[in-house]
N, C-alpha and C positions, 0 to 999 in steps of 0.2 A: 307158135309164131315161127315164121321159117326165117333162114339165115339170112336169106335178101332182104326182109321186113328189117329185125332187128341192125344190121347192117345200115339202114337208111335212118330209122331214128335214130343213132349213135352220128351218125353225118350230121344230121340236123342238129342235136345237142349240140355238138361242138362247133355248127357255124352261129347258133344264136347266143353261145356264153358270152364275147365279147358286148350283144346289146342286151342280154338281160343282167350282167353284171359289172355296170357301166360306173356305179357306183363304189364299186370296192378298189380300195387305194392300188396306186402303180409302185412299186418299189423302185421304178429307175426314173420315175419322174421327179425331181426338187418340190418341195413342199413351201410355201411363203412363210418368210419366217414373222414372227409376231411386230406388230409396229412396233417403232422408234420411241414415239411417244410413250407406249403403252411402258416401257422396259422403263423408260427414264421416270413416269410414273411408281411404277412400283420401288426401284430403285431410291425415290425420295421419299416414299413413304416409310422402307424400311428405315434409310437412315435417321427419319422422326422417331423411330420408336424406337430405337441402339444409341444415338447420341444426344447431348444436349450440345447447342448450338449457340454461340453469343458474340455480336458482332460491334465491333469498336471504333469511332471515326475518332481519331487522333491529331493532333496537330506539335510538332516539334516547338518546345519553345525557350529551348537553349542549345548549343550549337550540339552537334553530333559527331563526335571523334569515333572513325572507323563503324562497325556494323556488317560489314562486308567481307566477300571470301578472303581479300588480300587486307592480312592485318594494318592496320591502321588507314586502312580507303573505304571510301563507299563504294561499293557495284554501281554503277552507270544507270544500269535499268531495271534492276532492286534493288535500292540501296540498303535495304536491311533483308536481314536472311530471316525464316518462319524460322530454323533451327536455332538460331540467335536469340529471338525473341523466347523460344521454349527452355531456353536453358536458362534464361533468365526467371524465367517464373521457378524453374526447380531449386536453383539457389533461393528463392523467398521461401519457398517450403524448405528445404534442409536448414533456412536461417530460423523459422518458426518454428521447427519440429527438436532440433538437437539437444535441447536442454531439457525436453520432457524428462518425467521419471520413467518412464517407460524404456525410456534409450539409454539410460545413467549409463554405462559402464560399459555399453552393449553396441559398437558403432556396427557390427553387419547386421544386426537385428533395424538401424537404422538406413544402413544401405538398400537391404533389400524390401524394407516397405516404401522407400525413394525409388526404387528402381521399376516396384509394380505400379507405380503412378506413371512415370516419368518417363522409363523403359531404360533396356541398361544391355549392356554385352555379355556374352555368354563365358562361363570362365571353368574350371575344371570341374567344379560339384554343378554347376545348372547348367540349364539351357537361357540364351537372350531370352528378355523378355521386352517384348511388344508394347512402346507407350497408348497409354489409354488418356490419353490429353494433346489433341493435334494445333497446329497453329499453321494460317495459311494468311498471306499478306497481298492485298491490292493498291498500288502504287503506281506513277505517273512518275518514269525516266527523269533522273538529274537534269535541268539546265543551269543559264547562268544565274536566273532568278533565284534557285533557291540551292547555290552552291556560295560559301564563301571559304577565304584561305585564314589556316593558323594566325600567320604572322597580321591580319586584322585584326587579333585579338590579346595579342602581344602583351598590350599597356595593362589590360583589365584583367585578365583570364592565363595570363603567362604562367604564374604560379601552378597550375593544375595541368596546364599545357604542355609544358617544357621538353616532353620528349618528342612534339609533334616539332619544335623548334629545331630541331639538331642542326648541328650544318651538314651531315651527308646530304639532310632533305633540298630542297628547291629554295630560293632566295624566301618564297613567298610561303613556306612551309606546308604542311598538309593540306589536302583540301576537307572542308567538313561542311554538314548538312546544315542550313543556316536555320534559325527561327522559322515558325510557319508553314513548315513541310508538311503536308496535309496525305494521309495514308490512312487506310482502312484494315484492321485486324480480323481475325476470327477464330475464336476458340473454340475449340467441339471436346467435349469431355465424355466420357464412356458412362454411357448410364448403369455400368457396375457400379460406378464409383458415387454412388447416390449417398451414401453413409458420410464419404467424404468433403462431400459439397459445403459444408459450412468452415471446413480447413479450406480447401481451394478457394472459396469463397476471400479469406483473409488477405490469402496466397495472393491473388489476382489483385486487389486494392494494395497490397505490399507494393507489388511491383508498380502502379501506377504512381503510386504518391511519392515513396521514397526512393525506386530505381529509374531505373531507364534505360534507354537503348545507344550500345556501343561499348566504346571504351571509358574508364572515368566517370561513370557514372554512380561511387560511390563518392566523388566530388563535384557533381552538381552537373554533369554537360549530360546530355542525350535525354535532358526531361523531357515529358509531352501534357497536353491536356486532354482530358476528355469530352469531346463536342456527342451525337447522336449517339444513344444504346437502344441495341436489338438484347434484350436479356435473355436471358436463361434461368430456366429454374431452380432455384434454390440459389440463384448468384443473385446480389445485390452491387453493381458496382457504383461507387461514390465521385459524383464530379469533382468535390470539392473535399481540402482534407479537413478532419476535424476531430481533435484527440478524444473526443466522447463517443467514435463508432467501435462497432463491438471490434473489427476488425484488429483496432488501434490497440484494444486492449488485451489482444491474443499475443500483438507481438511485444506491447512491453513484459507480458508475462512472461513469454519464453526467452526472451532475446536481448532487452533494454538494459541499459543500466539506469539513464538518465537523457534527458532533451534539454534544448533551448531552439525556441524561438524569438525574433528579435520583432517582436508586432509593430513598436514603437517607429523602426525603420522599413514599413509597406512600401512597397511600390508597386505600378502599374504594370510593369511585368516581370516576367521571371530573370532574364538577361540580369534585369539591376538588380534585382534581391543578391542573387547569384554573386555580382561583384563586391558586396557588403561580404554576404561569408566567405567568402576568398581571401579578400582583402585581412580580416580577421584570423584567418588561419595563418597568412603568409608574415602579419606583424607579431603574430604569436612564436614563429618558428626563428624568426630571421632578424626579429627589432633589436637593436641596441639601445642605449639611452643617449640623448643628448642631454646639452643643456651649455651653460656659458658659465666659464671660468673667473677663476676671479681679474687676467688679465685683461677682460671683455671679449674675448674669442668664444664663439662656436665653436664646439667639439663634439665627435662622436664616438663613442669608445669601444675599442675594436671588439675585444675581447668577448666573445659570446656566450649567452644565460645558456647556452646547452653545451654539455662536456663531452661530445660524442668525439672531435677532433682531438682535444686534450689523450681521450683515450688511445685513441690510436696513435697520435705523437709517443705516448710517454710508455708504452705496454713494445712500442718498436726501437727506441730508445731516439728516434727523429724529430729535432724539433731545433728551431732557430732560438738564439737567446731571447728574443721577446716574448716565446712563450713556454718558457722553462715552465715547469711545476710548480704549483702551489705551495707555497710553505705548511710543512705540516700534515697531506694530503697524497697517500699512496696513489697512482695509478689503477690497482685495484681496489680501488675505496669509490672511485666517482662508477656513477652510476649513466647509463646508455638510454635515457627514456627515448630517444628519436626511433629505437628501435619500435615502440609500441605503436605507432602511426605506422609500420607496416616496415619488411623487412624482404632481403637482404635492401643495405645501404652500399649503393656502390660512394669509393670517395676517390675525389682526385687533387691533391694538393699542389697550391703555386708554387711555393720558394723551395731551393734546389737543398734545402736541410733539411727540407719535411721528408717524409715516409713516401715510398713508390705507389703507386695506385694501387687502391684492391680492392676489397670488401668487408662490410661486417654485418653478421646475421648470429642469428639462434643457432645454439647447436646441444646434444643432449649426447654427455660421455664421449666426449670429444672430436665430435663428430659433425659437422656444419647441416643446418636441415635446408629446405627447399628454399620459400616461401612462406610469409606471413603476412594475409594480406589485414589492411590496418582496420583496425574495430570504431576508425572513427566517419560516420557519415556525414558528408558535407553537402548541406543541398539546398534547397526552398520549398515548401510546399505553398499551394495552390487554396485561400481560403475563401474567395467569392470568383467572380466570373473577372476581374481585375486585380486583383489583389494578391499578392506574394508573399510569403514571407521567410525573411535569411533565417537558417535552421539547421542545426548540429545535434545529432546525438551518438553517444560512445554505445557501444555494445559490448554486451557481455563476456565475447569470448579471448577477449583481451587474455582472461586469467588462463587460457591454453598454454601460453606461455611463459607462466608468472615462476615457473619452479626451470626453465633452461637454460641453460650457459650463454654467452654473448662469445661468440667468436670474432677473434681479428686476425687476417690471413698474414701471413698463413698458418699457422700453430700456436695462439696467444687464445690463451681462454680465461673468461671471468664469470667467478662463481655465481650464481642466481640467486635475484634475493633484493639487488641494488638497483630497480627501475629510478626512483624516487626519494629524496630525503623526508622518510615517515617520521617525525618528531616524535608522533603517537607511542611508538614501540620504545619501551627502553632500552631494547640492545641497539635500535639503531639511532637512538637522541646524540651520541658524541660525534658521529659522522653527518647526520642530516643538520647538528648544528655548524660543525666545518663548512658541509657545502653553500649555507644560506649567508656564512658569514660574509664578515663587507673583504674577507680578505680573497674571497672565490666570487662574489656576487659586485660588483661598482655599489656603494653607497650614492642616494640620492643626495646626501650632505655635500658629494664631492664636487656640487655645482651648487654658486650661491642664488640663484633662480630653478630651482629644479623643482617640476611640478611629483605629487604623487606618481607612481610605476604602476601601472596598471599591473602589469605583465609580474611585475617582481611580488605584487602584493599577491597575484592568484597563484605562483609557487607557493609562497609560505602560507597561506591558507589553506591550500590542498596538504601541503606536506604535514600540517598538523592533525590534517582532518583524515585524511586516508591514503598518502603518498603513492596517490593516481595520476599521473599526469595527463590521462584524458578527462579525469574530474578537471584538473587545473586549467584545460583549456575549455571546459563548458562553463567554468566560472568566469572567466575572461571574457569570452563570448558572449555574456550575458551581458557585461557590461561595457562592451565596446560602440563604439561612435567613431565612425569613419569620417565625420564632419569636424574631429575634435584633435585631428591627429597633430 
């Protein structure tokens, strides 16, 4: 072939490659990228087969103190945080899990299977770990309809309230989420955790019946109910409580000491249940006795069934002459049960002889500790689609600090051991009989109309029986009547 031939089909090749290879990709042209649709498609299908998914229509129906990024407020336009609500549910798992035999002795062994649920920060031996339990919350902006203030609640709910009352606050005190706030939840749990679903399971009805959302809501405020459930598999969640689900009986196993509920006094909703166990907590802490004398006067007697201010008068050497010391009765002889309802106690006293303000809390070897928050749950649960009921129960972990010192600021310490006058115990029958005597305690003789003591009768019952003073209040509880007072 001569050079000119060869020459011309190499021209030709190279003017027909652009039409005969029309089909092979351009490297500098942009490619369309896959639809929208399609991505958000497969994007949901993964997440069906990596999570389980469980959605919750809720409705508030006791009032909601704080929730929100600024402690003690609600956010405006979510008033509750998903991070809020998750921490809430891990505390129901750390409160159902601690007491296994599994964890006896062993609290990182219990950190770190909380932490692989839960997710946790990274510290010098690990790395963070990533929660495998998400919460994400759908909600309709505060108005006026379903915002009300503290001091609304004053008369009823004062008691549980009292730091939303301060007077730094606003004439009208806090603002808080009113009854009926209507919000949608959603739980997505990691289908690793498939072993763990009938714990979670508990976990998630803990917190529906006996928590709730906010501050205080181990004293009855930020309940809700449960209206519409999307489930999830292997969760069963429960509308309504009822001490025969399995649930119920994971956490009295791990966690309970004892219950009362007061069926006798139902109501139509939760607000009034709620004002019966208040009301009951607040005449257990704070009642004196009356009654009328023999000159026909009314009187009330100052002097209070709890010797927690005695202590700190008489351990600081301040006190006015009307309430010198008990004849007979060391200072370090009375016992601080107010501490086991939850600790530190800040105190502030009136008269210019008492002791300067301070505190008194736990402390171990002389040393004051944080925090302890109180073992007793104040609340209502929910037992038909109307139906309330006032509801107390003590928890176990009270005994954390049944062996620690009681400190009084600022360097006054009392040996561990004297929550409660235990009659039970022989070494402590000469002192538990002091404290019960009529000479520490008002005799009901001391009024010639003076009905039984409710209050004085569940001290000396308890003190014989187990010198618990949260026994002493769930027996009281039991048999209180707010219509009777």
């Amino acid at each position: 072939m001569s050079q000119q031939s060869l020459s011309t089909i190499q021209i030709k090749t190279r003017m027909q490659s652009p039409t005969t290879m029309s089909n092979a990709p351009n490297p500098t042209e942009p490619t369309n990228p896959p639809g929208l649709a399609s991505l958000r498609q497969k994007a949901t299908a993964h997440h069906k087969d990596t999570w389980h998914s469980l959605r919750l229509n809720l409705e508030t129906v006791t009032p909601v103190y704080g929730g929100g990024t600024t402690a003690g407020e609600p956010d405006l336009l979510l008033p509750f945080r998903p991070r809020a609500i998750k921490n809430g549910l891990r505390h129901w798992w750390w409160m159902l899990n601690r007491h296994k035999p599994e964890y006896k002795d062993d609290g990182v062994k219990l950190y770190q299977d909380m932490t692989a649920i839960w997710g946790g920060a990274s510290d010098k031996n690990s790395d963070s770990q990533r929660a495998k339990v998400r919460v994400s919350i759908e909600a309709q902006p505060l108005n006026l309809n379903n915002k009300i203030q503290s001091k609304e609640c004053e008369r009823t709910l004062g008691y549980v309230l009292w730091m939303s009352l301060q007077a730094e606050l606003a004439e009208s005190g806090a603002t808080l989420v009113k009854p009926g706030y209507r919000f949608l939840i959603q739980i997505e749990i990691d289908k690793t955790l498939d072993k763990d679903l009938p714990q979670l399971n508990s976990v998630i009805n803990a917190w529906l019946h006996l928590g709730g959302i906010g501050a205080r809501s181990s004293r009855g405020l930020g309940k809700v109910k449960v209206g519409n459930i999307a489930t999830a598999d292997g969760i069963d969640v429960k509308k309504f409580f009822s001490p025969d689900d399995t649930w119920f009986a994971d956490f009295k196993k791990c966690a309970l000491i004892q219950h009362q509920t007061l069926a006798r006094q139902k109501k139509d909703t939760a607000l009034k249940a709620l004002e019966i166990s208040v009301d009951a907590f607040k005449t257990f802490r704070q009642a004196r006795q009356h009654g009328r004398i023999p000159s026909g006067k009314v009187v009330r007697i100052n002097r209070s069934y709890w010797p927690k201010a005695d202590v700190v008068r008489f351990l600081t050497n301040s006190y006015p002459d009307y309430h010198a010391p008990h004849p007979g009765i060391k200072p370090t002889m009375l016992p601080t049960p107010e501490l086991l309802f939850g600790a530190p106690i800040v105190y502030k006293f009136k008269d210019k002889r008492d002791p300067k303000p301070g505190m008194l809390s736990f402390a171990a070897q002389n040393q004051a500790l944080d925090r302890f928050a109180s073992p007793l749950l104040l609340t209502v649960v929910r037992i038909s689609e109307n139906e309330y009921w006032p509801s107390a129960f003590a928890l176990r972990y009270w005994s954390d600090v049944a062996d620690k010192q009681v400190c009084v600021e600022p360097n006054h310490y009392i040996e561990p051991g004297k929550w409660w006058p235990d009659i039970s115990q022989e070494t402590n029958r000469p002192i538990a009989q002091k404290l019960l005597s009529d000479a520490a305690r008002h005799p009901p003789k001391l009024f010639d109309d003076a009905k039984a003591d409710t209050l004085r009768d569940a001290m000396v019952n308890s003190a014989v029986a187990s010198g618990n003073p949260l026994i002493a209040f769930l027996k009281f509880f039991a048999s209180w009547d707010n219509t009777k007072k």
